[in-house]
C-alpha positions in Angstrom: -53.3 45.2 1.0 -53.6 46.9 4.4 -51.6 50.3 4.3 -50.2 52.7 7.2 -53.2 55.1 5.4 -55.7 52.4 6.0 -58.5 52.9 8.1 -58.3 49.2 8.3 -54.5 49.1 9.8 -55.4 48.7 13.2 -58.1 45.8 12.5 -55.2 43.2 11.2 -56.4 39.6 10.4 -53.9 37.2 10.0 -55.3 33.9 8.2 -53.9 30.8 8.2 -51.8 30.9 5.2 -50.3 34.1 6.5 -52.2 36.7 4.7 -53.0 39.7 6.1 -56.5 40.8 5.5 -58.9 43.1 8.1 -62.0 42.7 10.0 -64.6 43.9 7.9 -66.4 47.7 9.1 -70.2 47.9 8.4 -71.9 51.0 8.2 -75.8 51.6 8.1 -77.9 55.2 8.3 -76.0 57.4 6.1 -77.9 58.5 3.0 -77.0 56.4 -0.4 -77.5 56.0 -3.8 -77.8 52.9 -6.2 -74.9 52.0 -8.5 -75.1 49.1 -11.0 -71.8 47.6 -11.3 -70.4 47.9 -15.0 -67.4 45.3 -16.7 -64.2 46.6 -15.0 -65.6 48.3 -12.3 -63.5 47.9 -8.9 -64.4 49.6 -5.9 -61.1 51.6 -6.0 -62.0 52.9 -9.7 -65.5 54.1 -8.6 -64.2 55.7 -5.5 -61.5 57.7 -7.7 -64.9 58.5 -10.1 -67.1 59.4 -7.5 -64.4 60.7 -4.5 -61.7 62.2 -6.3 -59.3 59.5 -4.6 -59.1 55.8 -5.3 -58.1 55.3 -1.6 -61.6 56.1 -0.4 -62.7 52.6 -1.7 -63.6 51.8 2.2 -66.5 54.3 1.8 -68.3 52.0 -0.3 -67.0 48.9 1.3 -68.7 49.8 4.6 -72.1 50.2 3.1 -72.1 47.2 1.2 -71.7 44.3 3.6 -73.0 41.9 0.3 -69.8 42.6 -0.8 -67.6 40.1 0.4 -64.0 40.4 1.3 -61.5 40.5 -0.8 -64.2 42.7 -2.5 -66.0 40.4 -5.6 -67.2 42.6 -8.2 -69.9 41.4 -11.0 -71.2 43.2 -13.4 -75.2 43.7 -12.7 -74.9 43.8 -9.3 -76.0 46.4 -7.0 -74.2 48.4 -4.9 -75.1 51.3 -2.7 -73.0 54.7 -2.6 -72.4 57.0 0.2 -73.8 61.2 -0.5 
């Protein structure tokens, strides 16, 4: 869900069946590390691990293009972390 907090608010997509999603941001060049995604992991629960706020989930959305949108999350895969 796209909040008035979002950095995504003012990239709206509005698909056919009337849900509102965004246009994906991709980032590249900043330094990372690599996460292996465990059972139960979300990208909201890492970013309140790693950030200190669940709402910084769009930090690792933007690095990890692979991740597609609404954001699948499997255990073994590998994601990378924004420093």
């Amino acid at each position: 869900m796209i909040t008035a907090l979002s950095r995504y608010e003012y990239n709206p997509v509005v698909l056919d069946d009337g849900a509102v999603t965004a246009s994906r941001k991709t980032v590249s060049g900043v330094p990372v590390f690599l996460y292996t995604l465990k059972y139960g992991d979300t990208l909201e629960s890492l970013a309140a691990k790693l950030y200190g706020d669940p709402a910084q989930w769009w930090r690792l959305a933007d690095v990890n293009p692979h991740v597609k949108f609404p954001l699948d999350m499997y255990p073994g895969t590998e994601i990378r972390v924004p420093q």
